[in-house]
Structures are given as structure tokens and as C-alpha cells.
C-alpha positions in Angstrom: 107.2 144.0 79.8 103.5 144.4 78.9 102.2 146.7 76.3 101.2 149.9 78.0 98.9 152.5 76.9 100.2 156.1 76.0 98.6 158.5 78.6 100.3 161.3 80.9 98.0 161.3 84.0 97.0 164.6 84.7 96.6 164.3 88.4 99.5 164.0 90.6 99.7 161.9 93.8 101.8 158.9 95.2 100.5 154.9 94.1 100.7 151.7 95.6 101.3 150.7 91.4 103.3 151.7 89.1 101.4 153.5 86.2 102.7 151.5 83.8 101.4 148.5 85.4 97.9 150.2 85.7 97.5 151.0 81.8 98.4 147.9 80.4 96.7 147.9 77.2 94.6 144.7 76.8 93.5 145.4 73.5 97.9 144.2 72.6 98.0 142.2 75.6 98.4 138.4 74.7 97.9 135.8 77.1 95.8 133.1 78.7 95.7 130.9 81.6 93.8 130.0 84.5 91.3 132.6 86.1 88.7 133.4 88.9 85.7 135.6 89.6 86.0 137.3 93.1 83.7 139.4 95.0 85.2 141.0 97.4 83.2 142.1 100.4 81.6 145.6 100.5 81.8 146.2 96.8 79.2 145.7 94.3 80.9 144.0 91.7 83.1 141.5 90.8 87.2 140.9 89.7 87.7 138.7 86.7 91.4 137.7 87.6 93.2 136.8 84.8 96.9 135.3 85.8 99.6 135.9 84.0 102.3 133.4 85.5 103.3 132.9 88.5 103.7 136.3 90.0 101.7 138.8 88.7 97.8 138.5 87.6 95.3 141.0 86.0 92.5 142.3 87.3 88.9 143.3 85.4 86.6 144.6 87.7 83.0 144.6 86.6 80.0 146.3 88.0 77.5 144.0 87.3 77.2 140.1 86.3 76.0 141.0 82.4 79.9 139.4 81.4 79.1 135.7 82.9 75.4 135.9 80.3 77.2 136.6 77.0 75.8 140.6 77.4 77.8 143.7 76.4 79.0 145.7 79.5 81.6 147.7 80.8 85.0 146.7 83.1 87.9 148.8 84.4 90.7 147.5 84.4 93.2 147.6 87.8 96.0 146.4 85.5 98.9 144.3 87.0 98.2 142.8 90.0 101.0 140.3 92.5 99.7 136.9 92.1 98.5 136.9 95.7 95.4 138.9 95.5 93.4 136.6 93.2 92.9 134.9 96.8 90.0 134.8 99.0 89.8 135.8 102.0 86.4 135.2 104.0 87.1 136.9 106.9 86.8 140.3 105.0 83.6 139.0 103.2 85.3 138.0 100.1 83.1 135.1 97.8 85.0 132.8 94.8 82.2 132.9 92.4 83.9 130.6 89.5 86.8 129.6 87.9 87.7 128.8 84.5 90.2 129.6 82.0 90.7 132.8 79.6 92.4 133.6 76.2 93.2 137.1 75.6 94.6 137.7 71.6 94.5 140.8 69.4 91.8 142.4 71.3 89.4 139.6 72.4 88.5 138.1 75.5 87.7 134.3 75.4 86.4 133.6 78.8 85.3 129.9 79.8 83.8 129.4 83.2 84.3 125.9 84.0 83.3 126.0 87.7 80.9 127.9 89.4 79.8 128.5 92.9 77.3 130.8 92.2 75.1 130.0 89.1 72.5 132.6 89.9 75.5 134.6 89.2 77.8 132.7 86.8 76.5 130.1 84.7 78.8 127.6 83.3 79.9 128.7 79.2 82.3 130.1 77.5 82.1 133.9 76.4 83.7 135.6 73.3 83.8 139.6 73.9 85.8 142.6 71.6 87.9 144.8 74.0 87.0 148.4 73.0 88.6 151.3 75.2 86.6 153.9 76.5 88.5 155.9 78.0 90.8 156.5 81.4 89.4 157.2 84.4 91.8 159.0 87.2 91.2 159.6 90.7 92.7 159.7 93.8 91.6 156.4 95.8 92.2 156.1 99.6 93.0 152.7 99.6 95.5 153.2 96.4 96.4 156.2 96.1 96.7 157.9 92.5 94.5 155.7 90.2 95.1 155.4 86.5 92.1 152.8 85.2 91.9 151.9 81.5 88.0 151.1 81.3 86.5 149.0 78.6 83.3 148.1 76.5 83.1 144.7 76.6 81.2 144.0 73.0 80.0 140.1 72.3 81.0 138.1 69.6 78.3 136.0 68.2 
């Protein structure tokens, strides 16, 4: 259904994803919509969720907030996601951090913050990035099992 990247994972191990899910290739990937910025408690990052309709969503993780100041940075991305985990859940420490809207065409990631909850974090704007992969990154993850994580430079447009 989504463009997927060509890679044979060299480790072996059972997944809470499908790998095809997990390498969808965002540089072909064409869509936009409605997304939110997530931190979920006891990681140091944050999830750009990016939905795709009604069911599924993508997640962009990113290790630091250099994406929400119009700075080049790095994301991995967690690939297809069920619609239900761009929620928050504050009992497990989890922080909505903004939400906006997102285009994603022939490699580029248009990202518009509209709200924010956080603007030491997030500052209202839009964002214009080139989608560069760096590589895949595989491990075993206890929480997921075999893990098969496109990662990205994120490179500004001016």
C-alpha cells in the first residue's frame, strides 16, 4: 500500500510490525493531514505523528527539538503506526506539545505548527525540510521486538 524501502534485515527475531510497515520510504511517500508532537514519558525526544487516514498514522521520532526552529537534524522513523497511538496518555507521563498540519510530496516535509503547548519547545511556524536517508538502523527492542528503522537527515529548505 505504501512505498517501502528495499532492505533484507539481517537480524532475525519476531515484531509487533510488519517490516514493510516499518520501512516505508518517506522520501516516495505522498500525503498530508493533520499531525501532533508527542513526548512520551521517560524518553528524551519527541514523535512527530503524521496521520494518514483514519486508521493508521506515521511516526518521526526526533531526539531533540532542532525540527520545531527551522534547524537541520536527524529523525527515525517507526513507520506505520494504528491511529490510536498518536494519543496521550498522562498517566504514563506522556505531554501533547503541538499540533498542526503536515505535507509530505517528492521527498519534503512541510510541517506547520498551528498550536502549541509548549513554546519553549515548539514555536508556532511552518518548516520546509528535504528527507535525505541515512541509513537503517536494526536492533532487537524489548518493547518491539525486531526493529527495522529508516533514519533520516532532516535538511531545511530556505
Amino acid at each position: 500500500m505504501y512505498p517501502v524501502i528495499n532492505y533484507k534485515p539481517k537480524l532475525q527475531g519476531e515484531s509487533d510490525q510488519p517490516v514493510e510497515d516499518q520501512l516505508v520510504d518517506l522520501e516516495r511517500l505522498e500525503a498530508e493531514g493533520y499531525m501532533r508532537v508527542v513526548h512520551h514519558g521517560g524518553e528524551r525526544g519527541y514523535h512527530i505523528k503524521l496521520v494518514l487516514n483514519d486508521k493508521e498514522a506515521i511516526s518521526l521520532f526526533v531526539w531533540n527539538d532542532k525540527v520545531f526552529k527551522g534547524q537541520n537534524t536527524l529523525a527515525r522513523s517507526y513507520g506505520v503506526i494504528p491511529i490510536e497511538e498518536i494519543e496521550v496518555d498522562p498517566e504514563e507521563g506522556d505531554e501533547l506539545i503541538a499540533e498542526g498540519r503536515y505535507r509530505l510530496k517528492n521527498g519534503i516535509l512541510e510541517l506547520n505548527f498551528e498550536k502549541t503547548y509548549k513554546p519553549e519547545i515548539v514555536k508556532s511556524g511552518r518548516f520546509k525540510y528535504r528527507l535525505k536517508l541515512k541509513g537503517i538502523k536494526e536492533y532487537i527492542s524489548p518493547k518491539h521486538g525486531l526493529s527495522v528503522r529508516p533514519e533520516y537527515f532532516l535538511v531545511v529548505m530556505k
